[in-house]
N, C-alpha and C positions, 0 to 999 in steps of 0.2 A: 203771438199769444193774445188770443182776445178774453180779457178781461168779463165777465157777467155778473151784475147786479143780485144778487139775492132778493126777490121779491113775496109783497105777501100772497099774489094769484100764485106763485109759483110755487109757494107755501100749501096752498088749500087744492094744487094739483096732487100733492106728495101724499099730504095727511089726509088720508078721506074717510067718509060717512061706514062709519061700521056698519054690518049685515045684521037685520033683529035677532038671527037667530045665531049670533056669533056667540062661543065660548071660552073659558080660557086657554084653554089650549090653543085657539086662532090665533089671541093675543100677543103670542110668546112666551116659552119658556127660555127665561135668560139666568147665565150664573155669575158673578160680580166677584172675580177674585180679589178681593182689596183690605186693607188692615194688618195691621202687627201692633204690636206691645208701644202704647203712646202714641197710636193713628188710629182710633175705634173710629173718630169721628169721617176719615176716610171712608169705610165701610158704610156707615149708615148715609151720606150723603147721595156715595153714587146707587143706593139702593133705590132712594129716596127717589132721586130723576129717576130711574128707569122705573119704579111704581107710575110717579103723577105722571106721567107719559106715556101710560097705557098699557105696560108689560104686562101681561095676564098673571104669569107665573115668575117670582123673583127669588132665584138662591143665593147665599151670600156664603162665599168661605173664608171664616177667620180663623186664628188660633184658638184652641179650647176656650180660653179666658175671657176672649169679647164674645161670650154667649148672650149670658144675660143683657150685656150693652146691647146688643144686636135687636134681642128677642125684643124689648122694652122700648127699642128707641123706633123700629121696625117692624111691628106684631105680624104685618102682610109680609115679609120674609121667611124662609125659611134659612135656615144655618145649616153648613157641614163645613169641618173640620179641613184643614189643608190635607191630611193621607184619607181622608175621604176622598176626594177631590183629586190626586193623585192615581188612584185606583179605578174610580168612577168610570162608567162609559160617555165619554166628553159630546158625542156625537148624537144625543140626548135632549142637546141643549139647542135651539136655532142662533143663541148670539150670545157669546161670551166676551165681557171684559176681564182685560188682568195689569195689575197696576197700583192702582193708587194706595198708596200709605205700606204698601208690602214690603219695602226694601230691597236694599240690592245685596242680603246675602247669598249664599251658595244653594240653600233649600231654596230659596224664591225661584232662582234660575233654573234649578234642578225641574222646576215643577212649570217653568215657562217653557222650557227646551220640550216637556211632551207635550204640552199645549200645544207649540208649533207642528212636533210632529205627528201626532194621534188628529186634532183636533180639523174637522175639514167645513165649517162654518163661518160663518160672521163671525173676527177676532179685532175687538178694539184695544189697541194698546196705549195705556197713558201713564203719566206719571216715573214711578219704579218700574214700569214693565217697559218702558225708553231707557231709563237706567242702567237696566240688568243688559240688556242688550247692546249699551254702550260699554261696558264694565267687563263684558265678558266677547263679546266680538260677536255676537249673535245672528248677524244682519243676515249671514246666507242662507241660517236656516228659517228665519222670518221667508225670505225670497220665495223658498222651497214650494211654500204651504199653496193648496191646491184650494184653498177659500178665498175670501175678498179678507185684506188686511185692510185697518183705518189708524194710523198713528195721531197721535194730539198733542202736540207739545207744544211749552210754552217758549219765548227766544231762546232762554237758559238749555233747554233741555235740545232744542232744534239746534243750537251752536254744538252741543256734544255729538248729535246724528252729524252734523259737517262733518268734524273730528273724526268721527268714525268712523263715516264712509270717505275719507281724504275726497272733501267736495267743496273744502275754501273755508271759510269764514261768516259768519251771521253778518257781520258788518262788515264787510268788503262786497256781500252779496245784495245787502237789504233785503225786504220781508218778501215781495214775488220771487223773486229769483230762488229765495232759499226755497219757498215752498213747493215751488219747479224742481228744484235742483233736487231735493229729498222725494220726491211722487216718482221722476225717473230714478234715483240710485235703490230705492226700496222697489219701486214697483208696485205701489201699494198707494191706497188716498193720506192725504195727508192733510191735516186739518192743524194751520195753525195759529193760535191763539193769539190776541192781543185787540189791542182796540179795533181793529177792523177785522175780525175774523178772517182769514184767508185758508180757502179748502181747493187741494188740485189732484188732479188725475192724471194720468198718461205717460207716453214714456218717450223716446226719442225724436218720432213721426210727431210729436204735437201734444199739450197740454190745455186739457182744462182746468181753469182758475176761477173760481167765485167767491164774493169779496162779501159778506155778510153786514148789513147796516144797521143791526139791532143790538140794543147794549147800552151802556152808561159809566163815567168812574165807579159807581158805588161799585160795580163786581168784581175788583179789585179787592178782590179779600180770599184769606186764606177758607179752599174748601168750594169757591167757584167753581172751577174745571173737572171737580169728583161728580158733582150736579150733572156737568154735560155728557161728561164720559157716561152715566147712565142714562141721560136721556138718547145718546148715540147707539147701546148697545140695544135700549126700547126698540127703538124705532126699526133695525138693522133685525128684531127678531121679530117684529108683527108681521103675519103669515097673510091679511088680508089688504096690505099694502101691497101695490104693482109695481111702484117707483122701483128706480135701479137704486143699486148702495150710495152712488154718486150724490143723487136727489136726496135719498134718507137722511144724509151726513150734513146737506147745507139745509136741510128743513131746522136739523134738530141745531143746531148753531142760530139760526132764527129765532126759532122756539126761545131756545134758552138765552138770547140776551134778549127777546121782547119780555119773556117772567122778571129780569135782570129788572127792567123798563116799568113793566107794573109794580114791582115791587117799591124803587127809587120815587113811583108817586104816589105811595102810599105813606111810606115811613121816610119819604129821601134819603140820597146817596150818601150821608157819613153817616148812617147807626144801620145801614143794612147789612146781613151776614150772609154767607151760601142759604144758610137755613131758609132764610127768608126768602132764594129766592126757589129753592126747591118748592117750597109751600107756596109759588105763585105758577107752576111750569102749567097746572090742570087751569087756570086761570088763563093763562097765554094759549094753549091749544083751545079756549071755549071763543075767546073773543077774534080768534081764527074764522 
């Protein structure tokens, strides 16, 4: 398995020069399934990354009650309801995430299970959407889906994908091997978090691995990974990007711990939050 560098030329081959007469519609229309009852802040973060990172068009589905949260915290979003969302023609959307702050009840799943099966797009799963699927034995019909899958999890949530796909242990494995070992049992990328980002592809014939070198402690805080998860579903649904999903996924892993980067020297790494570094991600794609 050869190991590859995430660099910034490789960076500025992925993310390129928008067309003058581009619209938003080019940009992407992506839907952000995220939030429940004492997780709004999920919701607005991963909106947040996939706005500053260029999403043309961003829909978010929460429960009725984080409207106002949403609409205020978000005004470039728009809201629908989960039995919206549910109903909807999903295939609408060039790049759905579903995940963060939803939980792992029985409606969550209920409404993951036709995402997998209706939905034939760009699907980034993070957070509750590793969850639900841990929780509920999900993984075959993840397998199924005839789109590009992207999983994100962090050790915590990669040691349950072990668990679930009976594939060893997070620490009997260490961090490559797990993320090998999860890219073949999903069949899907797999993007896993921690100080060195680690993103892999492939399946028994051979894996690709790249190891991300942008980031700092301060992104160690609660509401990080909502941030990436939307910069991943951005990128994964802008129409006049050529890069493969492969590229997309370690750009946006880049992206989002060089924002992490600016952010940490602006305010330094003990009082920075997600927010801050969402409000640096348009900052990182300029100095790109």
């Amino acid at each position: 398995m050869n190991k590859k560098q995430i660099t910034t030329e490789y960076v500025r081959s992925v993310i390129t020069d928008r067309p003058a007469d581009m619209h938003k519609g080019q940009a992407g229309r992506v839907l952000m399934i995220a939030g429940s009852k004492g997780m709004a802040g999920a919701a607005v973060l991963s909106a947040r990354g996939a706005l500053y990172s260029g999403a043309g068009l961003v829909k978010v589905s929460v429960p009725d009650e984080l409207f106002n949260i949403l609409q205020i915290s978000v005004p470039e979003a728009m809201c629908i309801n989960r039995e919206e969302a549910a109903k909807t023609d999903l295939n609408i959307y060039d790049a759905i995430c579903m995940g963060p702050g939803i939980g792992t009840e029985e409606d969550a799943m209920a409404l993951l299970f036709r995402v997998l099966n209706d939905y034939r797009g760009p699907l980034v799963l993070d957070a509750d959407g590793i969850n639900c699927l841990c929780k509920y034995n999900g993984f075959e019909e993840a397998r199924k889906r005839d789109g590009v899958t992207v999983f994100t999890p962090h050790p915590g949530e990669a040691g349950r994908m072990l668990h679930a796909l009976d594939l060893g242990t997070y620490k009997e494995l260490g961090r490559e091997k797990t993320a090998e070992e999860l890219a073949k049992g999903t069949g899907s990328i797999v993007l896993l978090k921690g100080a060195t980002t680690l993103i892999a592809e492939g399946d028994a014939d051979g894996i690709e691995l790249y190891e991300n070198p942008t980031g700092n402690p301060g992104m160690a805080t609660g509401g990080s990974g909502d941030v990436l998860s939307g910069i991943i579903t951005s990128l994964l649904g802008q129409k006049h990007l050529e890069a493969a999903p492969i590229e997309r996924v370690c750009a946006a892993a880049f992206l989002h711990g060089l924002a992490g980067d600016i952010a940490a020297e602006n305010i330094g790494e003990y009082g920075m939050t997600s927010a801050d570094i969402a409000d640096a991600v348009a900052a990182a794609i300029n100095a790109l």
